[in-house]
Residue, then its C-alpha position, 0 to 999 in steps of 0.5 A: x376063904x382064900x389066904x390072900x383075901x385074908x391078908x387084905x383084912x385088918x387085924x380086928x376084922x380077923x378076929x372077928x372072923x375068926x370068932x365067928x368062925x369058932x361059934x360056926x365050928x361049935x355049932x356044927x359040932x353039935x349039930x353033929x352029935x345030935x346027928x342033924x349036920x347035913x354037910x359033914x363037909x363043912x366042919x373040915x371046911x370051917x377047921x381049915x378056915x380058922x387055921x388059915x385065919x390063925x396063920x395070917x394073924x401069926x404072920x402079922x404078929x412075928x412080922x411086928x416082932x421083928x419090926 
C-alpha cells in the first residue's frame, strides 16, 4: 500500500486498516510456526504496511498537536 493512498483515507478508516492489518500479521505468524505459510514474503509485506499506517497516523497526530 503506497503512503499517499494512505494520506488520502480518514483517521477511522486507518485504524481500521491498520486493525486489519495486525490480525493478517498474527495469522501469518502462525501459519509460520505450524509451517503452513506459503509466502514468507508477505509477513515483510504486511510489517511494512503497518509501519506505514502507523506513520501517517503519527503525522496526522503531531500536525494536530501543533495546530
Amino acid at each position: 500500500m503506497d503512503a499517499s493512498k494512505l494520506r488520502e483515507k480518514g483517521t477511522e478508516d486507518l485504524q481500521k486498516e491498520l486493525l486489519e492489518r495486525r490480525k493478517e500479521q498474527f495469522n501469518l505468524q502462525m501459519q509460520k510456526a505450524t509451517g503452513q505459510l506459503g509466502r514468507p514474503d508477505q509477513l515483510k509485506v504486511v510489517r511494512r504496511d503497518i509501519a506505514r499506517i502507523k506513520t501517517v497516523l503519527n503525522e496526522r497526530k503531531n500536525a494536530e498537536q501543533r495546530a
